[in-house]
N, CA and C atoms as an extended XYZ file, in Angstrom:
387
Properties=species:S:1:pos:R:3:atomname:S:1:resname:S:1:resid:I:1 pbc="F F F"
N        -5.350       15.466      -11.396 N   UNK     1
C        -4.187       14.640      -11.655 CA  UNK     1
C        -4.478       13.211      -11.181 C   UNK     1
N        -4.025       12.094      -11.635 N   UNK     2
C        -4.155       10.930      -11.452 CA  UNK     2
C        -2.506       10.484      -10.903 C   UNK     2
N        -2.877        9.790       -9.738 N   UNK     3
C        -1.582        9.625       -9.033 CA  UNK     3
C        -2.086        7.501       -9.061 C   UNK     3
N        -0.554        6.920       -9.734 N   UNK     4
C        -0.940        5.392       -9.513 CA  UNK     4
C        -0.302        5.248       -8.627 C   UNK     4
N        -0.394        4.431       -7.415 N   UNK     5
C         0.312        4.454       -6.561 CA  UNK     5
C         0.153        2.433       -6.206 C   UNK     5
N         1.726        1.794       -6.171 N   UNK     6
C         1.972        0.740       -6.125 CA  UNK     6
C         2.048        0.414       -4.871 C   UNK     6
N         1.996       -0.844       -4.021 N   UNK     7
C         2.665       -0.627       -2.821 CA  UNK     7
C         2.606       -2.369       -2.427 C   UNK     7
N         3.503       -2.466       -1.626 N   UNK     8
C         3.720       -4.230       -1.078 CA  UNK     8
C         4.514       -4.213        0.366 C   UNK     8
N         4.348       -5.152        0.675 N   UNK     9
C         4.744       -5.565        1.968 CA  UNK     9
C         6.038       -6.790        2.140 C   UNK     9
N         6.685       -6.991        3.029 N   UNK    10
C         8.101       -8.255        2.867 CA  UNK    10
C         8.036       -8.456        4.162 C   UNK    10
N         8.127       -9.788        4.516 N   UNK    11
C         8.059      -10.141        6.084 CA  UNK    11
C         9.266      -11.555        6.244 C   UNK    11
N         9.560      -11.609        6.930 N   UNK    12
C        10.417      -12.437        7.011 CA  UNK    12
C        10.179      -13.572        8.033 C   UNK    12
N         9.605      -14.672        7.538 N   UNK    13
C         8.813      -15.531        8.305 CA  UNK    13
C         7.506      -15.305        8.278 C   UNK    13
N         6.529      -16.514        9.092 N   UNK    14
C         4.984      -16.142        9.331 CA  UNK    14
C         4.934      -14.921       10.045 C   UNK    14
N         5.342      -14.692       10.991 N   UNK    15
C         5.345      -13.165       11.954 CA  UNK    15
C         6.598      -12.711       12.575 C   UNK    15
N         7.401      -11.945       11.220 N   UNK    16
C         8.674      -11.414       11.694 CA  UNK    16
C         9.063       -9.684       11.382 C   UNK    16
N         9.925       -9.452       11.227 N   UNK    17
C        10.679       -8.435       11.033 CA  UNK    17
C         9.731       -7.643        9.549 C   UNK    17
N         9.286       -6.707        9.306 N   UNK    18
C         8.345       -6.536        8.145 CA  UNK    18
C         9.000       -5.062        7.433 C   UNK    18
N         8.691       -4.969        6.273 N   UNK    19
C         9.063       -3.436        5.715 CA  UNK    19
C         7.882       -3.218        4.441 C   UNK    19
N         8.331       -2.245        3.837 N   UNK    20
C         6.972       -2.267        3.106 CA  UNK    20
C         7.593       -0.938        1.970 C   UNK    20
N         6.882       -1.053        0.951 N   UNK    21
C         7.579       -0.437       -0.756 CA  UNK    21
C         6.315        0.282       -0.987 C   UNK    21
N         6.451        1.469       -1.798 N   UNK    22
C         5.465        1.976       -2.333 CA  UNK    22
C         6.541        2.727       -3.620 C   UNK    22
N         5.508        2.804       -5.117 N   UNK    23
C         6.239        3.445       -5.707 CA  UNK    23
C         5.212        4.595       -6.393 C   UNK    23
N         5.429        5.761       -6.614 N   UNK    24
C         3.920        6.960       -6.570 CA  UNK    24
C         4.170        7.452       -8.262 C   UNK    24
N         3.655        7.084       -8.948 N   UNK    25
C         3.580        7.840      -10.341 CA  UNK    25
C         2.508        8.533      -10.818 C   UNK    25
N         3.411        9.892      -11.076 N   UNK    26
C         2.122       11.025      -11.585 CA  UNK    26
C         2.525       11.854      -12.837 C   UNK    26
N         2.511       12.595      -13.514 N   UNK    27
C         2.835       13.317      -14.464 CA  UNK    27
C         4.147       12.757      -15.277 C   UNK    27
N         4.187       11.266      -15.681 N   UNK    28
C         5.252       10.597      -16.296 CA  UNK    28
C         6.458       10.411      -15.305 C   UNK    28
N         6.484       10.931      -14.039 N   UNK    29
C         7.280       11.055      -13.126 CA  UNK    29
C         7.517        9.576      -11.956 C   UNK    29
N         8.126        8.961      -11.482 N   UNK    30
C         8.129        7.994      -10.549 CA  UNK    30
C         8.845        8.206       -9.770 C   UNK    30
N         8.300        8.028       -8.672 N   UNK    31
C         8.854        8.193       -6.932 CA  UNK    31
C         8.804        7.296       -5.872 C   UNK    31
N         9.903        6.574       -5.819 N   UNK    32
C        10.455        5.194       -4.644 CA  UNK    32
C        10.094        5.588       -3.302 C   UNK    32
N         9.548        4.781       -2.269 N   UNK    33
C         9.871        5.397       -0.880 CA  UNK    33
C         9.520        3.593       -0.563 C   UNK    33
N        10.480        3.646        0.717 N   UNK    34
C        10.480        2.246        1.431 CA  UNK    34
C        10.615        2.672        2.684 C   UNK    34
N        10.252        1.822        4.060 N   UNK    35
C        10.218        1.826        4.882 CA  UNK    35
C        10.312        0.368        6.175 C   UNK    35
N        11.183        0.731        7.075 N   UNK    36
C        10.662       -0.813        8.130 CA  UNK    36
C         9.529       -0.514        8.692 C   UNK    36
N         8.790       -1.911        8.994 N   UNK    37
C         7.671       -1.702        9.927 CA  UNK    37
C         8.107       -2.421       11.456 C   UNK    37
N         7.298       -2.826       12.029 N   UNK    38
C         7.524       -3.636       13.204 CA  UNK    38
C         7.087       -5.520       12.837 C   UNK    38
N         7.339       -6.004       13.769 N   UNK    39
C         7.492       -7.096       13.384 CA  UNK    39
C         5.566       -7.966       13.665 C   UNK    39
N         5.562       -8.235       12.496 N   UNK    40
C         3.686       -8.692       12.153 CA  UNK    40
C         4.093       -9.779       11.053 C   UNK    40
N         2.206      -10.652       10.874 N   UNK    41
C         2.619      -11.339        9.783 CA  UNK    41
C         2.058      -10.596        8.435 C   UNK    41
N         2.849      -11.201        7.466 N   UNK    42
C         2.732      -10.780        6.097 CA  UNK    42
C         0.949       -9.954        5.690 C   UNK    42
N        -0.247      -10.919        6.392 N   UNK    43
C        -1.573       -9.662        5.895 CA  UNK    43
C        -0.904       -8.466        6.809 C   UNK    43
N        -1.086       -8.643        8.005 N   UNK    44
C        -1.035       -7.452        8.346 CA  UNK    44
C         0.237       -6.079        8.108 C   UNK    44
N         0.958       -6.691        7.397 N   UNK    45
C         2.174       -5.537        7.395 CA  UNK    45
C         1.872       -5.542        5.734 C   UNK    45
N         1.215       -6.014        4.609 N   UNK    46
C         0.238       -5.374        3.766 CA  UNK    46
C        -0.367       -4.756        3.893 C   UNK    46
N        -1.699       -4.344        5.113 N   UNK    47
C        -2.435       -3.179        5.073 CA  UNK    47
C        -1.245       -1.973        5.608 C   UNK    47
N        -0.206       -2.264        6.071 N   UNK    48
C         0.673       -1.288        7.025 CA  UNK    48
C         1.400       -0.846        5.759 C   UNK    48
N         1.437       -1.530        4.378 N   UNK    49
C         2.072       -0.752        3.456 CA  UNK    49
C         0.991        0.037        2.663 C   UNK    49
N        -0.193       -0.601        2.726 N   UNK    50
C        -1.362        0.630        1.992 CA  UNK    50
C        -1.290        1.900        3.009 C   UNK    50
N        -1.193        1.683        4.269 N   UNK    51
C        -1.311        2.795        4.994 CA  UNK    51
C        -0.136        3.829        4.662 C   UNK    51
N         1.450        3.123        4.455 N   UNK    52
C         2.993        3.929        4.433 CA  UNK    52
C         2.372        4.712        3.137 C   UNK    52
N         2.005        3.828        1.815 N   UNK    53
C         1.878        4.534        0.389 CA  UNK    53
C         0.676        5.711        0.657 C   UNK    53
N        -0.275        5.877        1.477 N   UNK    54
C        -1.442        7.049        1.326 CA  UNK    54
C        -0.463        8.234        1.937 C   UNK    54
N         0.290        7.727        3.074 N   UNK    55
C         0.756        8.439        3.805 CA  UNK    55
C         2.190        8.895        3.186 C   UNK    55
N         2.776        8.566        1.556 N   UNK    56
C         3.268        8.935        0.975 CA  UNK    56
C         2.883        9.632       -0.287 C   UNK    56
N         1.741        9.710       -0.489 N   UNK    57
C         0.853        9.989       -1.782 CA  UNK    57
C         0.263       11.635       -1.249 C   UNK    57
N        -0.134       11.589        0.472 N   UNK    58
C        -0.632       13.171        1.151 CA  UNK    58
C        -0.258       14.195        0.475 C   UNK    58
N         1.303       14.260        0.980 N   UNK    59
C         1.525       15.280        0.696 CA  UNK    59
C         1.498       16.073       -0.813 C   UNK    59
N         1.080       15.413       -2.085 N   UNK    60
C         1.781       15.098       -3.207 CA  UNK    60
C        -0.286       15.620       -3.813 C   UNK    60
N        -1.132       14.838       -3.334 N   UNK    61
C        -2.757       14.904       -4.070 CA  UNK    61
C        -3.121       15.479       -3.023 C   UNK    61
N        -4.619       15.901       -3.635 N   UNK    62
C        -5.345       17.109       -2.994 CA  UNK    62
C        -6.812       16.088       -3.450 C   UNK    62
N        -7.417       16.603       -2.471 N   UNK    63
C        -8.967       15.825       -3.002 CA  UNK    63
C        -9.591       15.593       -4.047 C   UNK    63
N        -9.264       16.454       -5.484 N   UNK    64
C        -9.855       16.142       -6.297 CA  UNK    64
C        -8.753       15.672       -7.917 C   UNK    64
N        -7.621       14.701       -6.649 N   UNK    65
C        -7.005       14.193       -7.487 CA  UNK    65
C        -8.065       12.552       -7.718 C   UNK    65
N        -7.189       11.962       -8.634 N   UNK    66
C        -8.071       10.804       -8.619 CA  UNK    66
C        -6.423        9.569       -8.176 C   UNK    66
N        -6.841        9.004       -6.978 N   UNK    67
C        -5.892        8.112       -6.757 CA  UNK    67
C        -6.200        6.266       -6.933 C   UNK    67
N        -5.259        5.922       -7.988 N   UNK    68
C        -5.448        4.176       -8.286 CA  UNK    68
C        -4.148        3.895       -7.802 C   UNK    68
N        -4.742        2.587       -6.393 N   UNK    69
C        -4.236        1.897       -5.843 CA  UNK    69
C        -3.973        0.638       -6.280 C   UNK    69
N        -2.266        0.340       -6.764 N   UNK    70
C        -2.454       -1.168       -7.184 CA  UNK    70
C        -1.697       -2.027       -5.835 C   UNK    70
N        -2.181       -3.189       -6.007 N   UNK    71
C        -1.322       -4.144       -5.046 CA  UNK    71
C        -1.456       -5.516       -5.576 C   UNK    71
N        -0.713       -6.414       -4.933 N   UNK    72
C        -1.211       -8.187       -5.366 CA  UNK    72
C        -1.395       -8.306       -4.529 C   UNK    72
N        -2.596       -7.850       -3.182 N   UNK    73
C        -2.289       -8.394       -1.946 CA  UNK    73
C        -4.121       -8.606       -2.329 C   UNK    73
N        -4.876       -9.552       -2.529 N   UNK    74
C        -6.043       -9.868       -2.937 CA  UNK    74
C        -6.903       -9.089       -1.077 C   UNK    74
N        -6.147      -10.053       -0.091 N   UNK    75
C        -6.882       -9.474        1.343 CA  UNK    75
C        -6.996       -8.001        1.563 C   UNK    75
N        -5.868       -7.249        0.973 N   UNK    76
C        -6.125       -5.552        1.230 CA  UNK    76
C        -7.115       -5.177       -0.082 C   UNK    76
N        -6.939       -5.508       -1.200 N   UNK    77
C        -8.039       -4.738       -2.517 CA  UNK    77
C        -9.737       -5.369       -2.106 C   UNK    77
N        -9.255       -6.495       -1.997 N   UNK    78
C       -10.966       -7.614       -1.188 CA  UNK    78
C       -11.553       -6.457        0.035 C   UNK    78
N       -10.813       -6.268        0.565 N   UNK    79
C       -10.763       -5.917        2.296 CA  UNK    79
C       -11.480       -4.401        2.113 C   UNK    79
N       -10.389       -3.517        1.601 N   UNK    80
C       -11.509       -2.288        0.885 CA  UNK    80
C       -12.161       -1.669       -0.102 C   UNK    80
N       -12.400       -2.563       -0.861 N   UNK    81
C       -13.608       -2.325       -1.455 CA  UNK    81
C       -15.071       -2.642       -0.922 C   UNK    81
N       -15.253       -4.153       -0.056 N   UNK    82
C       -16.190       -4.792        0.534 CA  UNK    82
C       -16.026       -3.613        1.937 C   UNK    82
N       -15.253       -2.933        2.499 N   UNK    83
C       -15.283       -1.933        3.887 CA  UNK    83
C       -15.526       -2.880        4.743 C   UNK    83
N       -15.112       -4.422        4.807 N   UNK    84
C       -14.967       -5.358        5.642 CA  UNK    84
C       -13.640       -6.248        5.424 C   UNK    84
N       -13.081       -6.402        6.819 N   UNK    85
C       -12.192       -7.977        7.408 CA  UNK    85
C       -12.493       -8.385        8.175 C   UNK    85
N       -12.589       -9.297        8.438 N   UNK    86
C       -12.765      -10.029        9.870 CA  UNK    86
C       -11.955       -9.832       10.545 C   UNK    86
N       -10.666       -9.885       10.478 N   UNK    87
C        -9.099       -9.762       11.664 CA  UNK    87
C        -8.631       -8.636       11.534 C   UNK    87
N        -9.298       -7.684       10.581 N   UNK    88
C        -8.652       -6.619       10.012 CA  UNK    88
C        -9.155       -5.120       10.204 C   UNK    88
N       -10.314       -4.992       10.840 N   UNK    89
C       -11.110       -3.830       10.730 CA  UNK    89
C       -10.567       -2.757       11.143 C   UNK    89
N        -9.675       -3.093       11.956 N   UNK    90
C        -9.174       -1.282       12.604 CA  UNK    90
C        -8.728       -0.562       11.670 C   UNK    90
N        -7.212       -1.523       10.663 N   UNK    91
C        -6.782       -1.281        9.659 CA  UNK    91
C        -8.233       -0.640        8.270 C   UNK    91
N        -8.865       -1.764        7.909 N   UNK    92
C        -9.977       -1.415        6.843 CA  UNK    92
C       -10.106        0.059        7.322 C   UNK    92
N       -10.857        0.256        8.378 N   UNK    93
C       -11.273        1.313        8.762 CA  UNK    93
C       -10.675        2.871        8.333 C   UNK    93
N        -9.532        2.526        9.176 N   UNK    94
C        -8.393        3.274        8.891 CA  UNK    94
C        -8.180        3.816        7.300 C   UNK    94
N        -7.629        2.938        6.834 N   UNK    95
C        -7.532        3.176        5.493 CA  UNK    95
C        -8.219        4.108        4.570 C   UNK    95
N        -9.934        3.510        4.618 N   UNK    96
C       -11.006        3.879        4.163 CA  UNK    96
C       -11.221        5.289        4.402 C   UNK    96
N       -10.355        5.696        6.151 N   UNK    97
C       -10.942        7.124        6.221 CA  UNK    97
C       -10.040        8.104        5.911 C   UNK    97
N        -8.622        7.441        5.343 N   UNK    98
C        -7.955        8.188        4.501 CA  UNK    98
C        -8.298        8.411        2.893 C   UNK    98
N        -9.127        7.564        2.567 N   UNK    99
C        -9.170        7.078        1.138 CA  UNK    99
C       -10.541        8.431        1.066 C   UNK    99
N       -11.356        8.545        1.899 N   UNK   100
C       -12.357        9.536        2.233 CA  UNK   100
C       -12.108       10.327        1.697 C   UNK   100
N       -10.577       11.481        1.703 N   UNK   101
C       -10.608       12.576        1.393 CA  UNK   101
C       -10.115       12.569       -0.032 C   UNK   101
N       -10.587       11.789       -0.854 N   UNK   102
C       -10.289       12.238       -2.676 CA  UNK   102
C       -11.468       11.280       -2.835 C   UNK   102
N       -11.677       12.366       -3.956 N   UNK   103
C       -13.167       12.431       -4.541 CA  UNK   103
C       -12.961       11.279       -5.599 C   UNK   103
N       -12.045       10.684       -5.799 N   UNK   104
C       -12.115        9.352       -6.911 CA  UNK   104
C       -10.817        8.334       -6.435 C   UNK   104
N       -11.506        7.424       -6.381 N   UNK   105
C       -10.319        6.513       -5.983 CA  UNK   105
C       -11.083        4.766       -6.547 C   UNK   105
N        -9.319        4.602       -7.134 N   UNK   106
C        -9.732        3.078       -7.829 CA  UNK   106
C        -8.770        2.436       -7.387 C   UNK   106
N        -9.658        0.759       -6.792 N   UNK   107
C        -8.827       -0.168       -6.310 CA  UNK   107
C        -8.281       -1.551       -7.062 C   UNK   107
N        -6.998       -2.028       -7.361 N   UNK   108
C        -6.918       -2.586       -9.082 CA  UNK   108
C        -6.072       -3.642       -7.753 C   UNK   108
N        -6.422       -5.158       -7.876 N   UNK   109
C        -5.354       -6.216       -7.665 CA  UNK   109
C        -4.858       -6.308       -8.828 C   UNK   109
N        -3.585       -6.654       -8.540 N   UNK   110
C        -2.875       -7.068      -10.056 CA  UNK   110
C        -2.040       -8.087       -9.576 C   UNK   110
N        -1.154       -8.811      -10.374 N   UNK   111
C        -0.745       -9.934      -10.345 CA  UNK   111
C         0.695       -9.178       -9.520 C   UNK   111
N         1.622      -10.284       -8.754 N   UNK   112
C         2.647       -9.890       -8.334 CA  UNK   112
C         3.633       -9.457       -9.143 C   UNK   112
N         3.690       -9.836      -10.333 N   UNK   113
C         5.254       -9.435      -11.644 CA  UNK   113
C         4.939       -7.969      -11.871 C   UNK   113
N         3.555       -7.857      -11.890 N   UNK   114
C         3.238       -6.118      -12.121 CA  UNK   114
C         3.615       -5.303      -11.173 C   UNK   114
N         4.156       -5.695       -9.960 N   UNK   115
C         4.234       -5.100       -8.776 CA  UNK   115
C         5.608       -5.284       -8.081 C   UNK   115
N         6.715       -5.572       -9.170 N   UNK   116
C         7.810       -5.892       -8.823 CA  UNK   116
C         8.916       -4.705       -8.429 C   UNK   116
N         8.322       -3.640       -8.616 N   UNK   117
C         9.275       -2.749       -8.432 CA  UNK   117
C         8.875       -2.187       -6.717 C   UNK   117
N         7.562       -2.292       -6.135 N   UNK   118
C         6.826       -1.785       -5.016 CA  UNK   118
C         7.547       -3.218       -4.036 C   UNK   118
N         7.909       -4.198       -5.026 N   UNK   119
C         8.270       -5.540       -4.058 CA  UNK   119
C         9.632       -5.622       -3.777 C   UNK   119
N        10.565       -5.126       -4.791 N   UNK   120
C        11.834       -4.874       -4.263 CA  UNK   120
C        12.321       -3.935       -3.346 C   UNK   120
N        11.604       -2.610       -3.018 N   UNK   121
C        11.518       -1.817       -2.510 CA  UNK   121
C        11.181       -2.483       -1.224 C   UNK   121
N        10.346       -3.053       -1.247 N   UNK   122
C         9.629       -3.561        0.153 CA  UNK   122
C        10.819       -4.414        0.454 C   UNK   122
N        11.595       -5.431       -0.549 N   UNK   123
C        13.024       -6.304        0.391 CA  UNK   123
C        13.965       -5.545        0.579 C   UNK   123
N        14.097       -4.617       -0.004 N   UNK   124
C        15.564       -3.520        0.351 CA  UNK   124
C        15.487       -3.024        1.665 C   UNK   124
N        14.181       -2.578        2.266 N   UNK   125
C        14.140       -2.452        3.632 CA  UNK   125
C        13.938       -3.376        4.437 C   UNK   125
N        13.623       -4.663        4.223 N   UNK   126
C        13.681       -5.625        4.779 CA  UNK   126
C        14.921       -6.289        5.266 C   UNK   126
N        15.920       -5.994        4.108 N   UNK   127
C        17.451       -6.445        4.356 CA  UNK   127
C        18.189       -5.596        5.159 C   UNK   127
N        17.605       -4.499        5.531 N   UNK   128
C        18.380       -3.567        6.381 CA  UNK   128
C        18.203       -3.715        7.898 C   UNK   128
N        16.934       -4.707        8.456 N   UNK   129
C        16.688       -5.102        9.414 CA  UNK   129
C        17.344       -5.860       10.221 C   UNK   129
């Protein structure tokens, strides 16, 4: 099964209050989940929404699903594919060793309008802060 899985981040200020959107589509099916984070700036509460969306995608794929990750966040798709950041490695790391357990995985930047539904999601929990 091929699971696309969207996801974005909303921060309020350079380093404030943060939440984060993921939206999981698989079998013609789509599934919302949003969440607050703690208060970071905007890169870092981007990798904290790649982390919310894997950690919403678990329960759902099995290793030999194939999972495509979209985002507009150029520093998280840059970040793991290259398995390097400079400010970022714990996160990269992290990520990567979730991304480990499925046998196919594709990483797609896309423009922000494509990603508007993972971005409203991400302000709806933002406004609840």
């Amino acid at each position: 099964m091929i699971y696309h899985i969207y996801f974005d981040a909303a921060t309020r200020g350079q380093n404030g209050p943060s939440a984060a959107g993921a939206i999981i589509i698989a079998n013609h099916s789509q599934t919302p989940f949003k969440t607050t984070l703690s208060t970071m700036s905007n890169h870092a509460a981007e990798f904290a929404a790649a982390r919310f969306a894997l950690a919403c995608v678990a329960p759902l794929a099995n290793q030999n699903d194939t999972l495509m990750l979209h985002s507009d966040s150029k520093i998280v798709i840059d970040s793991l594919t290259k398995g390097y950041a400079k400010h970022f490695m714990a996160e990269v790391t992290d990520i990567n060793q979730q991304l480990d357990h499925y046998r196919n995985v594709i990483l797609e930047w896309i423009p922000e309008k494509q990603n508007q539904g993972a971005h409203q999601l991400a302000n709806q929990a933002l406004a609840t802060i």
